[in-house]
N, C-alpha and C positions, 0 to 999 in steps of 0.2 A: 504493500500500500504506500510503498514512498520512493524517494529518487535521491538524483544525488550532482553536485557540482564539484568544480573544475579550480587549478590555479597556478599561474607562474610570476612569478617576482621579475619586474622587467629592469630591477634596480643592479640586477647581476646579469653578468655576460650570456650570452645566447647558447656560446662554447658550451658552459659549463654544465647547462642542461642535459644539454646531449651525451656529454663523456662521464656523466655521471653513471657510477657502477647499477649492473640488471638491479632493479625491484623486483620482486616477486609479484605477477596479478591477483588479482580478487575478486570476485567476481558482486561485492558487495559495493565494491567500486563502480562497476559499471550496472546498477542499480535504474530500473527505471517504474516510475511509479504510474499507476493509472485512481489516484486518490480525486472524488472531487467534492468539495466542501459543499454542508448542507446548505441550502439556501430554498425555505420554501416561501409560499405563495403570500404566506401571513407569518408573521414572527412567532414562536411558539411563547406561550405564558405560564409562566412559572406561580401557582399561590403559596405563601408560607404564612402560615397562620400558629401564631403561639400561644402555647395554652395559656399562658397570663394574661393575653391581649392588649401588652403591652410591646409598644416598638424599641422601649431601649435596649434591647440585646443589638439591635444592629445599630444604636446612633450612639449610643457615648462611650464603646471601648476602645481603646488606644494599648499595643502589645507594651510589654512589658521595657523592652530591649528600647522602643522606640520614646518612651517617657522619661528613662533614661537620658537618653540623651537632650531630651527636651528641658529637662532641670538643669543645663547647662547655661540655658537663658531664660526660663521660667522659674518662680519663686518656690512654686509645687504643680504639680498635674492630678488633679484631685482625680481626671478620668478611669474609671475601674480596667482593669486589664479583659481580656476577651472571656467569656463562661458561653455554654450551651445552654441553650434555651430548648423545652421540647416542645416540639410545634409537630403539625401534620404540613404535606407538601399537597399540591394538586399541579398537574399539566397537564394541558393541552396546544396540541402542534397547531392546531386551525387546516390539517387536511384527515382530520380523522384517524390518520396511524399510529399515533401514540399518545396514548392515555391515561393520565393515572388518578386516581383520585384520593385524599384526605389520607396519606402513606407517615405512619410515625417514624419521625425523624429529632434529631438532635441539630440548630442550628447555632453558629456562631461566628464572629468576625473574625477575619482570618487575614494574614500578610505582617508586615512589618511597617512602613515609615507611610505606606497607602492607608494603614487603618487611622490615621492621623487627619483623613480627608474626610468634608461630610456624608459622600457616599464613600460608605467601605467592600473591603472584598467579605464575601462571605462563605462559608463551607458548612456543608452539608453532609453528615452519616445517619443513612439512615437505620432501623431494626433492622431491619432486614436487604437481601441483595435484591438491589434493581437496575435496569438499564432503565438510560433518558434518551429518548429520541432516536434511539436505534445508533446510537453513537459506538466507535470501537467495536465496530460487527456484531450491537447486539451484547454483548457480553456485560453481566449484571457484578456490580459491588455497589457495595455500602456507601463509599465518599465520595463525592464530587464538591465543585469547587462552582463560585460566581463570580468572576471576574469583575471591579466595577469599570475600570477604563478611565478614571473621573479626569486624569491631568490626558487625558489622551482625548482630544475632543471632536477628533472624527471614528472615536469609536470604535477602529476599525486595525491598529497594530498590530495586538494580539494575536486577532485571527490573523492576520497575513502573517505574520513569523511562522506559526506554527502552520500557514497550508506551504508555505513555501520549506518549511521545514517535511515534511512531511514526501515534497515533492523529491528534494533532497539525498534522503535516506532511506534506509531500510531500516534503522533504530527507532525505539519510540519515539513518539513524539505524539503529546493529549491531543483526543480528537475533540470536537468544539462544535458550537451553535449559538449564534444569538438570540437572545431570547429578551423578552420584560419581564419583571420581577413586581409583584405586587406581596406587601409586607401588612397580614392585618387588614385587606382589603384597600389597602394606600399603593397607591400607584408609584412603586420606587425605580423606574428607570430601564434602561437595557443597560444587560450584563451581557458576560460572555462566561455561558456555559462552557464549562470542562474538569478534565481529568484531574484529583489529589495526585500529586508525585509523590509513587508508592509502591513497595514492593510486594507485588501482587501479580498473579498468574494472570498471561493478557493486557497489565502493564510492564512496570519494570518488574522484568522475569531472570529474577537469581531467586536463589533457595533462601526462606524464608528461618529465622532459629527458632525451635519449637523450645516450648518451655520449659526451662530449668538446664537446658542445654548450653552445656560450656565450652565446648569445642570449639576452632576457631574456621572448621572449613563450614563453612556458611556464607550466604552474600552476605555484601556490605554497599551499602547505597550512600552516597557523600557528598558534600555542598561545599562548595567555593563558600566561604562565607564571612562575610564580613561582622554578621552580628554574633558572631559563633559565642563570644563571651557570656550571652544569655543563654545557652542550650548546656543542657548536663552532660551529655555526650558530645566532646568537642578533642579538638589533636590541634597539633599547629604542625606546620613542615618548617626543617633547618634546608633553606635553599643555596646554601654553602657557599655561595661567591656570586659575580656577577652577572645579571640576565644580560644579553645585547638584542635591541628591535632589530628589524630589517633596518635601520640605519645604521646599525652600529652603536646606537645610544642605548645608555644605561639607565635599568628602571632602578628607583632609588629607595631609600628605605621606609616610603608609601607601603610597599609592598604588602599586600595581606598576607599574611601566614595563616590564616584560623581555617579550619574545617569543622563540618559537624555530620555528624554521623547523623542520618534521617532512619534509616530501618531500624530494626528492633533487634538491640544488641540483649543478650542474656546472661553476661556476664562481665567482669573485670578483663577477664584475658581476653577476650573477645576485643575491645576496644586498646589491651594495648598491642594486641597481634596487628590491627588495621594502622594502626598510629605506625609502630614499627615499619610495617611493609611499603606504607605510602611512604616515609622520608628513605626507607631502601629504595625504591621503584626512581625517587627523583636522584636518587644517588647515581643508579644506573643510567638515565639520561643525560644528568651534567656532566658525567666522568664523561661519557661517550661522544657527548656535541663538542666541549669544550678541551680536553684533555686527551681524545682519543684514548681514554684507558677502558675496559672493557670487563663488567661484571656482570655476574649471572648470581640467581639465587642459589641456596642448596634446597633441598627437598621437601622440606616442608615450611620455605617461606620465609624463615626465621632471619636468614641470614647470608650474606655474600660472600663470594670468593669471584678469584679472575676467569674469566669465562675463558675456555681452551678453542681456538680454531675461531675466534670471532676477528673480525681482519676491518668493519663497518659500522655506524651509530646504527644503519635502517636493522642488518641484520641481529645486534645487539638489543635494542628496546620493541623490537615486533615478536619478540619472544613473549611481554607482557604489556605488552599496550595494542589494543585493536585499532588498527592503524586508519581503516576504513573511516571507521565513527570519528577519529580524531579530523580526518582530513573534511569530512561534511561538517563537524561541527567550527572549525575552524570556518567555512565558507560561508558558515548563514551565518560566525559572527562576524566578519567582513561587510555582509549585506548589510545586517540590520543596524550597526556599530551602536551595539546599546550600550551606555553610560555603568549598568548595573556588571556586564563583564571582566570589570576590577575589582569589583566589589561582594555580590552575594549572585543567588540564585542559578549561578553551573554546578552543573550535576555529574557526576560520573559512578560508574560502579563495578565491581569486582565481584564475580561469585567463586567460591572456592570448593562448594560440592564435588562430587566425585562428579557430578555432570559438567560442572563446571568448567566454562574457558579458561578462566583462572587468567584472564585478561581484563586488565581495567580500558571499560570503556566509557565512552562519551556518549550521552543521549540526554532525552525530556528536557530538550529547552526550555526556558518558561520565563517571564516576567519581559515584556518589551512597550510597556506604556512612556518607558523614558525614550525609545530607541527609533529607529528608522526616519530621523531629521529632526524627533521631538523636542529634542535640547540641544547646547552648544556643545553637541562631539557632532564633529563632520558632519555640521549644519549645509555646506556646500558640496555633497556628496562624492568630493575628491580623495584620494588617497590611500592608503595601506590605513586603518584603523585597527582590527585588532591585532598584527603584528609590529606597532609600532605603539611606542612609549605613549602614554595620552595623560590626558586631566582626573582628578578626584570627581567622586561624582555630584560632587557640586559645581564642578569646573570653576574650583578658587586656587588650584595647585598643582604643578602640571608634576611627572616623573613619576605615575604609578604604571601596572601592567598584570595581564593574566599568565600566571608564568607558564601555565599549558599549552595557550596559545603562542607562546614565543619562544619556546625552549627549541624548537627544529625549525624555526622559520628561517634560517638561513643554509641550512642541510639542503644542499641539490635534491637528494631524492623525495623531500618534502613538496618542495617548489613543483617535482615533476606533474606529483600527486594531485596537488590543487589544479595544473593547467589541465591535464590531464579529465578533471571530473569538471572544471567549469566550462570546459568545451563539449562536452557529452549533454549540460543540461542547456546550455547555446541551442545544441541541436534539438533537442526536444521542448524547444520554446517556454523553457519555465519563465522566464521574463513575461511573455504574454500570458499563463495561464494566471499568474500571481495577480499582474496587474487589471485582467478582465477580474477576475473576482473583486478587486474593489468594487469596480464598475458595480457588477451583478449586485454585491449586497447593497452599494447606494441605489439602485434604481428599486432594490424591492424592498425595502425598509426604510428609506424616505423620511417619510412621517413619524414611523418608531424613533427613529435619531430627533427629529424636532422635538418630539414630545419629550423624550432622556432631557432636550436642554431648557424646555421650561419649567421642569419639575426641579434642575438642582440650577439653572443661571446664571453658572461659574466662567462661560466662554468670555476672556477676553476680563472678566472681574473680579474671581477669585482667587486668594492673597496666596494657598497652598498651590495655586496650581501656576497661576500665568508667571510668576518671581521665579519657575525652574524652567521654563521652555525658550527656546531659542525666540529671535527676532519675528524667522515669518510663522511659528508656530501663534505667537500672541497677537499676532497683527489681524487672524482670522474672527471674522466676527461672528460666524455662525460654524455648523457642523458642516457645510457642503462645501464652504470654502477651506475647511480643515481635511477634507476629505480628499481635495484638489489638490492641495500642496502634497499632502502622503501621495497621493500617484506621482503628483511631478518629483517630488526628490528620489524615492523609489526607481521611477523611469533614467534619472540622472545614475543615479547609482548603480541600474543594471549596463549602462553604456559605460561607464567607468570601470567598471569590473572587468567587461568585455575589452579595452581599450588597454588593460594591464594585464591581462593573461589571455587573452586570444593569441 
């Protein structure tokens, strides 16, 4: 259900492309999707109705991690942290196929620095498994997620990262729906339905640790994360010396280190076998990019020696790194150049089952309401973005970077990789399939998007939202001219792309 793109650094000789040692194919690489985003005739409606009948589970929690830091210039945040409220769900798609009615569920405000905005995200588990809208082939769990999109005022990011993600790859990536969301019978707006990222058969699929289980071969699911300091399950990596971009610039001591483990660990060893492995794993890539020195693990993970007969970085770190996912997720972060890429919400994961690749991969993009021209990262849709050095994501300090993203960006047979898959999705017109679907959901939701902005009003006036967007994002005065810019910068950035690795 997904595809995949292409890429070469034109900032290096042509030569060097070419005399760079075989790579091995894969046929994950050459990936091609036939996925196409739901879009029906009527916007589908979500009800959430709470047994209290009151609406503040969704209006005044603020996360925990994000209050924090608001006391930095606040005297206190008296706002309570996120709870579950039990409510029943009702939807209907508006063509009859999917139904559900009065379904008990647990809702509650969900995100980090977004639940801070008047419309929040919100997440939903329900009792029992259900599918919504025939999303993800049909296949029924418990959580799903609401996107609200609020500093995103065409509405419309989200969805596009993840269909163009989707087109991409062959790794997960949440399927989605726009819907409206009525809370208590109050009309709160269009969301963007989709998938909790979770370790879960059908999503992200490593082995799950059953309970009271202390072994350490089990998946492990992991976040780039910048608020890692609030979560109890957290590691940091020792990234041992210096990153260099595609230009040769050094990311500085910005640098996030924090990760957090998202699956469900069940013990002590558990967490520190994954901490372990991960600053092993980067051990073996920076020896190998930077040092030419060459190590391998021993057998059960624990630990390093010099790898015998390894002579390459590609053939060194594709022993545990799934090179595929790396090189797609690297391309949609190029596309999208989302600000959060320094900071939280990448994902990677490792299963160590006996089924298991026992390869850390890259998958489930998620969070792009800052990204694709929204704020001041490659507002002009030029450049190398995420293998070059960039801004905090406030864009008040420049010298941070994702170190996964940039650790092989100067590796020949990295470079080959990207041209290689963004000329594959050239050929199979992902530029135009991406950018017709803007189209398609502006022309059939229309009115769903006006009405989202006279329920919250924030286009162009509110303090959380227009103080973080670029120039032409705040200059738009309504949804359709927000809508206009995301296709034009978009449409920039697929000729950009094309014009630095074709």
């Amino acid at each position: 259900m997904k595809k995949n793109i292409l890429y070469s650094i034109i900032l290096l000789p042509i030569f060097l492309l070419s005399a760079c040692h075989s790579v091995k194919s894969d046929a994950a690489l050459d990936y091609v999707s036939d996925y196409s985003p739901k879009i029906s005739r009527k916007m589908p409606v979500i009800q959430i109705n709470s047994e209290s009948k009151k609406n503040d589970f969704v209006t005044q929690p603020i996360s925990a991690a994000v209050k924090e830091q608001m006391l930095h210039w606040m005297p206190e945040v008296p706002n309570p942290t996120p709870w579950y409220e039990k409510c029943t769900i009702s939807l209907a798609d508006g063509e009859g196929e999917h139904s559900l009615e009065n379904l008990e569920a647990k809702v509650k405000v969900r995100g980090n620095w977004t639940t801070s905005y008047d419309k929040k995200p919100l997440r939903i588990k329900f009792d029992k498994k259900q599918n919504l809208l025939g999303l993800n082939g049909g296949k029924e769990f418990k959580d799903w997620v609401l996107l609200a999109t609020y500093k995103d005022w065409s509405q419309l990011r989200d969805a596009t990262a993840f269909y163009a993600s989707k087109l991409l790859s062959a790794d997960y990536t949440s399927d989605f729906s726009l819907v409206e969301v009525y809370v208590n019978s109050e009309y709160w707006g269009v969301y963007l339905l989709a998938e909790q990222q979770q370790v879960k058969k059908g999503r992200i699929d490593i082995a799950e640790a059953k309970k009271d289980y202390k072994g350490s071969d089990i998946g492990y699911l992991i976040e780039f994360d910048g608020y890692y300091f609030s979560e109890e399950e957290n590691f940091e990596i020792d990234y041992l010396g210096e990153i260099l971009d595609i230009n040769g610039k050094k990311i500085s001591l910005m640098l996030n280190k924090g990760y957090t483990i998202k699956s469900d660990i069940t013990s002590p060893e558990q967490k520190v076998f994954i901490a372990s492995f991960m600053n092993n794993l980067w051990k073996i890539c920076y020896e190998a990019v930077y040092n030419k020195k060459y190590f391998e693990f021993n057998e059960d993970f624990t630990a390093l020696r010099e790898a015998v007969g390894i002579k390459n970085s590609y053939d060194c770190v594709s022993r545990y790194i799934d090179i595929p996912s790396l090189v797609n997720t690297y391309i949609l972060c190029e596309l999208a150049c989302d600000p959060d890429l320094f900071w939280s919400s990448f994902y990677m994961d490792i299963d160590f089952s006996e089924s298991g690749a026992k390869k850390l991969k890259f998958e489930a993009p998620w969070d792009f309401d800052s990204a694709l021209g929204n704020k001041n990262f490659c507002a002009d849709s030029k450049g190398i973005y995420a293998g070059a050095v960039s801004w905090d994501v406030n864009h008040q300090k420049e010298g941070t970077g994702n170190p996964w993203m940039m650790i092989f960006i100067n590796c020949d047979w990295f470079q080959k990789l990207v041209r290689h898959k963004w000329t594959l999705a050239h050929k199979q017109n992902v530029s135009g399939k991406v950018l017709d679907f803007i189209d398609a959901a502006q022309l059939a939701y229309s009115e769903n998007f006006r009405h989202n902005t006279e329920r919250w009003n924030n286009i162009g006036k509110d303090k959380n939202g227009a103080f973080e967007l670029c120039q032409a994002s705040v200059s738009c005065k309504n949804q359709a001219e927000a809508q206009a810019y995301l296709k034009d910068w978009l449409s920039k950035r697929f000729e950009e792309l094309d014009r630095l690795w074709l």
